[in-house]
Chimera marker file (.cmm) of the C-alpha trace (Angstrom):
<marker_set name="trace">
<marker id="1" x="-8.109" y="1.550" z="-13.838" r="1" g="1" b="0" radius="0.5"/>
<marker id="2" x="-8.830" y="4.181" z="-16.551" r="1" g="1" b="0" radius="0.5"/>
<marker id="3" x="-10.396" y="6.746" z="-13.639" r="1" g="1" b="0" radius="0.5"/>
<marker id="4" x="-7.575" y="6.063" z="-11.432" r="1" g="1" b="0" radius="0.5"/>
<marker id="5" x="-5.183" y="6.654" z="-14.299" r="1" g="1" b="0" radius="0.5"/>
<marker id="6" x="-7.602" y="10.233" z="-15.205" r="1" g="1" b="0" radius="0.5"/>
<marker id="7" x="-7.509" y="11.040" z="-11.275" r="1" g="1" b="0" radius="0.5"/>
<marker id="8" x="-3.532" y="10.396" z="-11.282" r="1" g="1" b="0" radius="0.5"/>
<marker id="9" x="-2.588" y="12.807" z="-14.006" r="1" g="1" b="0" radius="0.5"/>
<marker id="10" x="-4.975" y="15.281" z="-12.809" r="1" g="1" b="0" radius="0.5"/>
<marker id="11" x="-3.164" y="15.723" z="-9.415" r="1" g="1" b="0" radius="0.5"/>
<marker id="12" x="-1.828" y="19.379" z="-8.646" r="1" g="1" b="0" radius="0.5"/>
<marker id="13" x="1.907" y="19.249" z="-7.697" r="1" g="1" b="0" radius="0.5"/>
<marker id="14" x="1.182" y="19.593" z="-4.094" r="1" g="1" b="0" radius="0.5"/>
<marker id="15" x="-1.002" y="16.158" z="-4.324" r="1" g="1" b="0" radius="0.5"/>
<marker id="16" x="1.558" y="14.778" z="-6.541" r="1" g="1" b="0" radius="0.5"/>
<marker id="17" x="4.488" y="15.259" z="-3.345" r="1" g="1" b="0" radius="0.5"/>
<marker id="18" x="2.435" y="13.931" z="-1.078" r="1" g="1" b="0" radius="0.5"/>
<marker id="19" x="1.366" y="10.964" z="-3.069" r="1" g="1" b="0" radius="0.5"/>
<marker id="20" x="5.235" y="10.267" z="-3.602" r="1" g="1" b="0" radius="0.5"/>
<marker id="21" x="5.792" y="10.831" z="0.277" r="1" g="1" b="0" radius="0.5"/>
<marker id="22" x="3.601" y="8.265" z="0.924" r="1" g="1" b="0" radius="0.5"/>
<marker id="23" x="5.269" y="5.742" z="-1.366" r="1" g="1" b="0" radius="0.5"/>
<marker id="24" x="8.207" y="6.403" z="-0.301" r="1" g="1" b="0" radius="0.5"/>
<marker id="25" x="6.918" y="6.095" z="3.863" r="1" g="1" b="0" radius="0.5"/>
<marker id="26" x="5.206" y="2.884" z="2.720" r="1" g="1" b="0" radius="0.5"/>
<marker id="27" x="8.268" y="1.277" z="1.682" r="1" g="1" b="0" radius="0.5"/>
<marker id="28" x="10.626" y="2.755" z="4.585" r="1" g="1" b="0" radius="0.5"/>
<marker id="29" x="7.437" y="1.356" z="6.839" r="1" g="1" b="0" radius="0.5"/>
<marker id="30" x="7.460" y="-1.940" z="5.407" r="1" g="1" b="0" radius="0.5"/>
<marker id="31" x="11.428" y="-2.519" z="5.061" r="1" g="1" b="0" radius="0.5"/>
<marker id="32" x="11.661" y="-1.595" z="9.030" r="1" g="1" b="0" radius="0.5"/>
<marker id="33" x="8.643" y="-3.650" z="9.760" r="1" g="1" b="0" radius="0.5"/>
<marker id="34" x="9.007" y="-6.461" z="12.327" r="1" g="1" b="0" radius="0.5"/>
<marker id="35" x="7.079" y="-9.474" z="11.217" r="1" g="1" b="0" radius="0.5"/>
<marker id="36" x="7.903" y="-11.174" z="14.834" r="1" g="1" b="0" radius="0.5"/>
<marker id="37" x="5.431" y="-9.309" z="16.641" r="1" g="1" b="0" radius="0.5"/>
<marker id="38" x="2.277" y="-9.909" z="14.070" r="1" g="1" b="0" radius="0.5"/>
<marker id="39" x="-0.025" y="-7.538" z="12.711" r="1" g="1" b="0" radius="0.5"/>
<marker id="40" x="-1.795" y="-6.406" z="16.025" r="1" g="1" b="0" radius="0.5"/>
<marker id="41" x="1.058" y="-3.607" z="16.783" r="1" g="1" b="0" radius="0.5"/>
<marker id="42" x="0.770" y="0.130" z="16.169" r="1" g="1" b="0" radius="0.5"/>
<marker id="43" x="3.610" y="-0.090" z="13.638" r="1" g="1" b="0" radius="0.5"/>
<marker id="44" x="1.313" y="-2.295" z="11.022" r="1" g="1" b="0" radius="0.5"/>
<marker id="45" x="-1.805" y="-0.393" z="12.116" r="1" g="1" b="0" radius="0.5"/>
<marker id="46" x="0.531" y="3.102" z="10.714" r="1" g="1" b="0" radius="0.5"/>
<marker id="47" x="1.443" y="1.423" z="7.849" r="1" g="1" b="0" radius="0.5"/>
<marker id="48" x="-2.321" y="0.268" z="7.031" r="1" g="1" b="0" radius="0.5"/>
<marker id="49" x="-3.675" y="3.669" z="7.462" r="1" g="1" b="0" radius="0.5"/>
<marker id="50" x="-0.490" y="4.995" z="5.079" r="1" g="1" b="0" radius="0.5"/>
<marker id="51" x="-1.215" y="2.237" z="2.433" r="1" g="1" b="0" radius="0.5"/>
<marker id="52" x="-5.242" y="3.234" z="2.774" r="1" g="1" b="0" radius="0.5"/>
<marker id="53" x="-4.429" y="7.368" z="2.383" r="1" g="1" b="0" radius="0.5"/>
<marker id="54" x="-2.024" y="6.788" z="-0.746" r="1" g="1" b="0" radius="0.5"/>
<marker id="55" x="-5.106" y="4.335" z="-2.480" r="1" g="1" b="0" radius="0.5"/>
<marker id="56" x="-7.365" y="7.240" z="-1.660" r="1" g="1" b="0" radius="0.5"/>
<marker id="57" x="-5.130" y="9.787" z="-3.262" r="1" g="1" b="0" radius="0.5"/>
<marker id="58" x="-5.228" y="8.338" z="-6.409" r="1" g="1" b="0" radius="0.5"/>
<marker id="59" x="-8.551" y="5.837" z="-6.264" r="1" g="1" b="0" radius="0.5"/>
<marker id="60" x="-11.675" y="7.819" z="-7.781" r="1" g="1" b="0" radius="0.5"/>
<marker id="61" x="-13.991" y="9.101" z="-4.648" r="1" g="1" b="0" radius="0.5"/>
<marker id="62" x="-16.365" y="6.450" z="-3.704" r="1" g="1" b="0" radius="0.5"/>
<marker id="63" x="-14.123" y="3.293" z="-5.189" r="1" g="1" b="0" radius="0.5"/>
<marker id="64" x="-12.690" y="2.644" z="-1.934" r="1" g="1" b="0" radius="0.5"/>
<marker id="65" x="-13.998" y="-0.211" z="0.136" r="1" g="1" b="0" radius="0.5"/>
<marker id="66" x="-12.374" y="-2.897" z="2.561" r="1" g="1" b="0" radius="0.5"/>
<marker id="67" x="-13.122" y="-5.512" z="0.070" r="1" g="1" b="0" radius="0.5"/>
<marker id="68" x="-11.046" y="-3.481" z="-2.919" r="1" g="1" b="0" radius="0.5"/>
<marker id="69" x="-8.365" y="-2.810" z="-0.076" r="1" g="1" b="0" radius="0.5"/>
<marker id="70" x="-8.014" y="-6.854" z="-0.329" r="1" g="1" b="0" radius="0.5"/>
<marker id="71" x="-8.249" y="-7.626" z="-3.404" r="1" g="1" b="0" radius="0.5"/>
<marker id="72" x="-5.315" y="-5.582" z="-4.502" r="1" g="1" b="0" radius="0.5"/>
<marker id="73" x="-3.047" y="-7.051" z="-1.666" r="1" g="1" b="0" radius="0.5"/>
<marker id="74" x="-4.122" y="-10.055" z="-2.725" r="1" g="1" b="0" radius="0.5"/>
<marker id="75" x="-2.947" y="-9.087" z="-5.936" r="1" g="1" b="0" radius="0.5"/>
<marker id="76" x="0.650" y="-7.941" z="-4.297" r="1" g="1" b="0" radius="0.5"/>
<marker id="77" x="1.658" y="-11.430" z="-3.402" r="1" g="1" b="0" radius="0.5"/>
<marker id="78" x="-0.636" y="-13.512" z="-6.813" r="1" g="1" b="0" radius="0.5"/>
<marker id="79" x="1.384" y="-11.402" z="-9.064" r="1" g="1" b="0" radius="0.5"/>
<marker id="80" x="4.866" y="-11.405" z="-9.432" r="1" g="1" b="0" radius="0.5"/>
<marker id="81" x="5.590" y="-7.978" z="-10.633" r="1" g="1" b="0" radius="0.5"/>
<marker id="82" x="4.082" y="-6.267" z="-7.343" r="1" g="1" b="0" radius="0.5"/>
<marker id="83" x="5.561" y="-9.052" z="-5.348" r="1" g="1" b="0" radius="0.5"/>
<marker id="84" x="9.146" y="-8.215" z="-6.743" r="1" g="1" b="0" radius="0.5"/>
<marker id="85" x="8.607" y="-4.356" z="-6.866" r="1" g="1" b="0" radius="0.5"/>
<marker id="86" x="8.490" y="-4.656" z="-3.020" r="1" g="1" b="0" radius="0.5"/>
<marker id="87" x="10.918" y="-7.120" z="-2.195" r="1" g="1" b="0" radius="0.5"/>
<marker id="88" x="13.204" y="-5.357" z="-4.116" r="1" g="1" b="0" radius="0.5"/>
<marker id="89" x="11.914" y="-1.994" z="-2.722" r="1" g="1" b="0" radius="0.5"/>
<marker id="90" x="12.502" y="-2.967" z="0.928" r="1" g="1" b="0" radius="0.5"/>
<marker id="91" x="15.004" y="-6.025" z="0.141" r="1" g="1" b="0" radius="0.5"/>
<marker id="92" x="12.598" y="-8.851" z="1.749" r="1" g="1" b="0" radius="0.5"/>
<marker id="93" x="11.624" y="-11.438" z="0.115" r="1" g="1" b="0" radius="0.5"/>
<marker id="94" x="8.384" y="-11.739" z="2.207" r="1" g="1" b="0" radius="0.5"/>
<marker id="95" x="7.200" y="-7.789" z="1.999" r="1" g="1" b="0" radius="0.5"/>
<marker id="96" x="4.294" y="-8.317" z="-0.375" r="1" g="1" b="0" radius="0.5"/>
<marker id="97" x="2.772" y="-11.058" z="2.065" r="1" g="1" b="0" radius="0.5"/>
<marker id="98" x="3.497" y="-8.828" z="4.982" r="1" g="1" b="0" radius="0.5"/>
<marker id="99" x="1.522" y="-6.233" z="3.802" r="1" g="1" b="0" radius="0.5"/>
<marker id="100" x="-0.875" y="-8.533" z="2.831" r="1" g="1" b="0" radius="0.5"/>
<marker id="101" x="-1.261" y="-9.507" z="5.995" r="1" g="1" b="0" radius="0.5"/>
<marker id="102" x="-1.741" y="-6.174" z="7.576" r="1" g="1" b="0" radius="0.5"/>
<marker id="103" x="-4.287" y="-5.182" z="4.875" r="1" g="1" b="0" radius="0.5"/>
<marker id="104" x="-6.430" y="-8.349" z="5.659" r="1" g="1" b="0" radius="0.5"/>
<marker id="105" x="-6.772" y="-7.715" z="9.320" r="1" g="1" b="0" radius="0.5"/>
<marker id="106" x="-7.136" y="-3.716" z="9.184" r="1" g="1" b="0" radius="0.5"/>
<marker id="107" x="-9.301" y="-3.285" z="6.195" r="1" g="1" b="0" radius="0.5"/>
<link id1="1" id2="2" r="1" g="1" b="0" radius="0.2"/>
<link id1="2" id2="3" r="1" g="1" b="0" radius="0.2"/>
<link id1="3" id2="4" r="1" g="1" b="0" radius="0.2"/>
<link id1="4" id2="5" r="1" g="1" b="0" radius="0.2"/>
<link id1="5" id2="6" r="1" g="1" b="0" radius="0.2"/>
<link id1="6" id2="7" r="1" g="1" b="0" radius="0.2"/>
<link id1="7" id2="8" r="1" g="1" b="0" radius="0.2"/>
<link id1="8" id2="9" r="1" g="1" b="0" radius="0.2"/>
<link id1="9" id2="10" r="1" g="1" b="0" radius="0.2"/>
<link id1="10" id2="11" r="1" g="1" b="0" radius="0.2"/>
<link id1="11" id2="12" r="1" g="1" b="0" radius="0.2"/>
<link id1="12" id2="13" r="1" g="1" b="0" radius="0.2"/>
<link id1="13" id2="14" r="1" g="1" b="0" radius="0.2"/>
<link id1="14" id2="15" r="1" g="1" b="0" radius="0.2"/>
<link id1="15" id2="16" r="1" g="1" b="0" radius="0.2"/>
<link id1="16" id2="17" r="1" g="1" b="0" radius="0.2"/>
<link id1="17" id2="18" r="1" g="1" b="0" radius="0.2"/>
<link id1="18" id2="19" r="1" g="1" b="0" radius="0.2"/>
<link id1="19" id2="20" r="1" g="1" b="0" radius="0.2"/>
<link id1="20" id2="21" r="1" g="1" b="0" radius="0.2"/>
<link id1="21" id2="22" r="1" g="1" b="0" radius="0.2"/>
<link id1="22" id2="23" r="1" g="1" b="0" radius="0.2"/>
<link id1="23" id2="24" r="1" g="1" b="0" radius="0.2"/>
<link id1="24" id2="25" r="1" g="1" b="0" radius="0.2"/>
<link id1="25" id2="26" r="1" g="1" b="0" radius="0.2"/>
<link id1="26" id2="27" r="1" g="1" b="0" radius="0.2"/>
<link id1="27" id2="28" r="1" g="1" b="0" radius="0.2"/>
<link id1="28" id2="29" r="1" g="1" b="0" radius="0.2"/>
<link id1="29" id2="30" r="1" g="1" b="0" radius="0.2"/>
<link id1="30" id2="31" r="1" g="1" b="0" radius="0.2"/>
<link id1="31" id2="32" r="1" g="1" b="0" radius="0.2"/>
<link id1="32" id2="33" r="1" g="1" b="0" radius="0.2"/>
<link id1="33" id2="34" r="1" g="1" b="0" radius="0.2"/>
<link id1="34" id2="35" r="1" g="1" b="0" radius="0.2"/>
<link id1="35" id2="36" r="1" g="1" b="0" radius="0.2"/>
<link id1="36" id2="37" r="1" g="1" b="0" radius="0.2"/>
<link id1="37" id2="38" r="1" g="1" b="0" radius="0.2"/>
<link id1="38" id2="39" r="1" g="1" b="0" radius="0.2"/>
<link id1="39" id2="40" r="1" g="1" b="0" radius="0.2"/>
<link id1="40" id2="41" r="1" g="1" b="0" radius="0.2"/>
<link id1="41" id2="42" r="1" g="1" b="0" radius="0.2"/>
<link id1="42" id2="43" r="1" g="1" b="0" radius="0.2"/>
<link id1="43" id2="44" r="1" g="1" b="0" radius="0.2"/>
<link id1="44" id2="45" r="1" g="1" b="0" radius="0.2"/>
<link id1="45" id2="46" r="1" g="1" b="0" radius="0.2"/>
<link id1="46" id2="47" r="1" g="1" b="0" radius="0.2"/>
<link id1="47" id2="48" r="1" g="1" b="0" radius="0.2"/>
<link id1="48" id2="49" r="1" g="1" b="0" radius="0.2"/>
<link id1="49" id2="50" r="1" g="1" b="0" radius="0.2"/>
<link id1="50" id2="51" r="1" g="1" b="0" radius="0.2"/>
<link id1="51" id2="52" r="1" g="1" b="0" radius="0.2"/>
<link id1="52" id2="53" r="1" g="1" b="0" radius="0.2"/>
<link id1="53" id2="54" r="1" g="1" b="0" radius="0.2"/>
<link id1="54" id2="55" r="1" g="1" b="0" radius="0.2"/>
<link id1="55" id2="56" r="1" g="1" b="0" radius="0.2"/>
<link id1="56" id2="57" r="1" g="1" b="0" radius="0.2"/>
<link id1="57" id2="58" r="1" g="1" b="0" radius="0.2"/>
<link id1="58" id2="59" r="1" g="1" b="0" radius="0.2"/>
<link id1="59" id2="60" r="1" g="1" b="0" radius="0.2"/>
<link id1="60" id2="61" r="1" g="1" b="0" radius="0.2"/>
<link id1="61" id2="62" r="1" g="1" b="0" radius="0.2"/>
<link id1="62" id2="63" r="1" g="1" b="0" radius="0.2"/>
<link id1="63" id2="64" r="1" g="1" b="0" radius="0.2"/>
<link id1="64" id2="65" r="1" g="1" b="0" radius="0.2"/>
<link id1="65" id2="66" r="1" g="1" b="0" radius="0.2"/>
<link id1="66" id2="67" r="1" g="1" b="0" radius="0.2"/>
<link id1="67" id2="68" r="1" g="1" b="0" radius="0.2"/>
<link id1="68" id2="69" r="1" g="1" b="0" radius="0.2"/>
<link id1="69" id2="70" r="1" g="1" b="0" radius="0.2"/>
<link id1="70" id2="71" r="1" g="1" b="0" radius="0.2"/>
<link id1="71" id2="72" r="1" g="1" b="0" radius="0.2"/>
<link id1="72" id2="73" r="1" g="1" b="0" radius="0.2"/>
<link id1="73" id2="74" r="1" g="1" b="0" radius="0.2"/>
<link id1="74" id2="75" r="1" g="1" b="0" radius="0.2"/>
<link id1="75" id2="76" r="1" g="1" b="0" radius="0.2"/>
<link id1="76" id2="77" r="1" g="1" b="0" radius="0.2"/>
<link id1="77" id2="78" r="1" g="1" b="0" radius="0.2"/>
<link id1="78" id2="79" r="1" g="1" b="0" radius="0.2"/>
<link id1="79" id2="80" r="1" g="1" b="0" radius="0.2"/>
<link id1="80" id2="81" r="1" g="1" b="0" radius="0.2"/>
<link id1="81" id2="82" r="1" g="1" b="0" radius="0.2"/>
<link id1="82" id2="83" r="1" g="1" b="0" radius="0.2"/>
<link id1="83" id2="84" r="1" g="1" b="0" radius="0.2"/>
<link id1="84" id2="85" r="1" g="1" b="0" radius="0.2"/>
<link id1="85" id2="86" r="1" g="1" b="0" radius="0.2"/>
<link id1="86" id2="87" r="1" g="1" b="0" radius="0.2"/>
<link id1="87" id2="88" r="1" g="1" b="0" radius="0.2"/>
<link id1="88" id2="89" r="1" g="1" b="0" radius="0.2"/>
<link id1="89" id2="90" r="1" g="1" b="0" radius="0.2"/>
<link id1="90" id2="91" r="1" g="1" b="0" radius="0.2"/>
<link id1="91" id2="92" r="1" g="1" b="0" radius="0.2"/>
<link id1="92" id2="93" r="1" g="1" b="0" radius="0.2"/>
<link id1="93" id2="94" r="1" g="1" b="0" radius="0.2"/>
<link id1="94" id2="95" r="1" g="1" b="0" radius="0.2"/>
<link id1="95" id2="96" r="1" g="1" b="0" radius="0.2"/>
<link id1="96" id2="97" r="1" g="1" b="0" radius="0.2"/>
<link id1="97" id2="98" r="1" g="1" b="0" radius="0.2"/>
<link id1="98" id2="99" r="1" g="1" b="0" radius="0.2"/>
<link id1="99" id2="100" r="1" g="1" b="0" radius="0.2"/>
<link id1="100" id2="101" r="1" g="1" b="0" radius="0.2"/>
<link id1="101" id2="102" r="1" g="1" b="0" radius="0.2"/>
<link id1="102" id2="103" r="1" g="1" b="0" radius="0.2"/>
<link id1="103" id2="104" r="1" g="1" b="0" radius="0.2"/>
<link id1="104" id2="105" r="1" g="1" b="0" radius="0.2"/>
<link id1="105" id2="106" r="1" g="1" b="0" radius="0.2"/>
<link id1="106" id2="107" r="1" g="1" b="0" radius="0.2"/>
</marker_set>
C-alpha cells in the first residue's frame, strides 16, 4: 500500500489526467454495463483491460499479477466501503459484484 501510495504522489500531471480518465471511463463503463449478456462480451472484456491499465498506473512495476487483480475485486464486493463507492458511483446496487465478475474471468 505504502509503494502504491509513493508511486501515486509521484505521478507527473499528464499521468495524473489519465489516471483520473480512467476512473472516470471505469465508472461510465460499469454504470452502462449490461449484466444480461454475461461477462463473455467485448463490453466487459474493455472494461477489464480499463480496470487492469488504471491498477498499473498506480501499482509499483512488477506488483501486478492475475491473482492480485482478484483479490482486490474480491475485496470490492467483502468490503462495504468499495461496494458502496460504486453503487453509488454508477447507481447499481450490484456494480461491485459485476466487476467482480469480469475481473475473475479476464484476469
Amino acid at each position: 500500500m505504502d509503494l502504491s501510495n509513493e508511486k501515486f504522489n509521484s505521478l507527473s500531471a499528464d499521468e495524473l489526467s489519465h489516471f483520473k480518465k480512467l476512473s472516470a471511463e471505469i465508472l461510465t463503463e460499469l454504470k452502462n454495463f449490461d449484466n444480461t449478456a454475461g461477462v463473455k462480451q467485448d463490453a466487459a472484456k474493455h472494461l477489464f483491460d480499463l480496470h487492469k491499465e488504471y491498477l498499473l498506473t498506480i501499482w509499483p512495476k512488477g506488483q501486478y499479477s492475475a491473482v492480485a487483480h482478484k483479490n482486490l475485486a474480491q475485496m470490492y464486493v467483502c468490503d462495504l466501503r468499495f461496494s458502496k463507492y460504486y453503487e453509488e458511483a454508477t447507481g447499481n446496487p450490484d456494480a461491485a459484484r459485476i466487476l467482480k465478475a469480469i475481473i475473475d474471468y479476464y484476469a
